[in-house]
C-alpha positions as CSV (number, residue, x, y, z in Angstrom):
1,X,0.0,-19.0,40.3
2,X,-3.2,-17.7,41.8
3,X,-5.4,-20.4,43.9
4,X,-9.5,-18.6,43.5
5,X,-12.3,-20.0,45.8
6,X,-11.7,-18.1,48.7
7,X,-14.7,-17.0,50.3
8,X,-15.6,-14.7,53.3
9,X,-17.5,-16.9,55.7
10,X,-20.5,-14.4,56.7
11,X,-20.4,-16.2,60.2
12,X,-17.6,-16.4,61.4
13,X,-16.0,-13.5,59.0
14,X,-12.6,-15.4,58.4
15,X,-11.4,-16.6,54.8
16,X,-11.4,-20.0,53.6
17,X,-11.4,-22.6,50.8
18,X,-14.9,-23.0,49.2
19,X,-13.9,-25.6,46.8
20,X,-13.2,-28.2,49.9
21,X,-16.4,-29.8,50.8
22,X,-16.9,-30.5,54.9
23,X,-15.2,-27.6,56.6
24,X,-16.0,-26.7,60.0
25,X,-17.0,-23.3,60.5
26,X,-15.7,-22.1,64.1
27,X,-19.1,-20.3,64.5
28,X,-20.4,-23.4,63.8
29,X,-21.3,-26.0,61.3
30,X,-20.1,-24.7,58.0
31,X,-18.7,-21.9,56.6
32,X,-21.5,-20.1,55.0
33,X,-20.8,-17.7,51.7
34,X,-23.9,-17.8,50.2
35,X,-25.0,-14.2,48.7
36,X,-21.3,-12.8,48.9
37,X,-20.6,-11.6,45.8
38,X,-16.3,-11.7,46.3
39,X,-14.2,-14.8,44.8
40,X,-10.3,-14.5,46.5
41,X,-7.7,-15.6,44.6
42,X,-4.5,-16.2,46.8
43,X,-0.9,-16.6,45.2
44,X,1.2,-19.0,46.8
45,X,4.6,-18.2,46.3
46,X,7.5,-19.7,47.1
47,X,9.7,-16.9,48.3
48,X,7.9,-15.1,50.9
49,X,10.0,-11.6,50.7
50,X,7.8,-8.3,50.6
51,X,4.8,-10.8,52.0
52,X,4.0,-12.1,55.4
53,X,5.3,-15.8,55.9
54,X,4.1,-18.3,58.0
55,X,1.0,-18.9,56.9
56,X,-0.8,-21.8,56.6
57,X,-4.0,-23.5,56.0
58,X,-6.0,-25.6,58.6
59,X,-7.7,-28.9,57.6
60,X,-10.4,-28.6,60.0
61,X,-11.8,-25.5,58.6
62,X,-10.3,-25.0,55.2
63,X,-9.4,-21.5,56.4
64,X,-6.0,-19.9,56.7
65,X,-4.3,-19.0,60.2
66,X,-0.7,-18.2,61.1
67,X,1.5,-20.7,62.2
68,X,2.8,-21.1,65.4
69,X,-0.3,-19.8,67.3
70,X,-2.1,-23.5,66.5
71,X,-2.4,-24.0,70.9
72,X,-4.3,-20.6,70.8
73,X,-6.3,-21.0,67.9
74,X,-7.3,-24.7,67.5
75,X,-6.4,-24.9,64.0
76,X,-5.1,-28.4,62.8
77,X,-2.2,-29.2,60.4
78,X,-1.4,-31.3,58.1
């Protein structure tokens, strides 16, 4: 099923979660969507085939990065 409330952050162009309050914004402070007209709906499935696993999302800044580049990218897990 289909998550919706993922916004492009017009800073710091990455995707996150707008309906988690207090993210960090890597550019800095928040992530800021105002005036973007697009609404992302992501499907988490289970079974990752025909799609690119290993994704996951970061706590710190409600966005999405790919897992096992956490040293490089300074995205935090839960």
């Amino acid at each position: 099923m289909p998550q919706s409330n993922w916004r492009r952050c017009k800073k710091c162009y990455g995707l996150f979660f707008a309906g988690n309050p207090g993210s960090v914004c890597p550019a800095g402070g928040q992530h800021d969507f105002t005036g973007t007209p697009f609404n992302f709906n992501i499907d988490f499935a289970g079974d990752p085939t025909g799609g690119q696993p290993n994704w996951q999302w970061c706590h710190k800044c409600q966005g999405l990065f790919m897992r096992g580049l956490e040293a490089k990218s300074q995205h935090g897990v839960r």
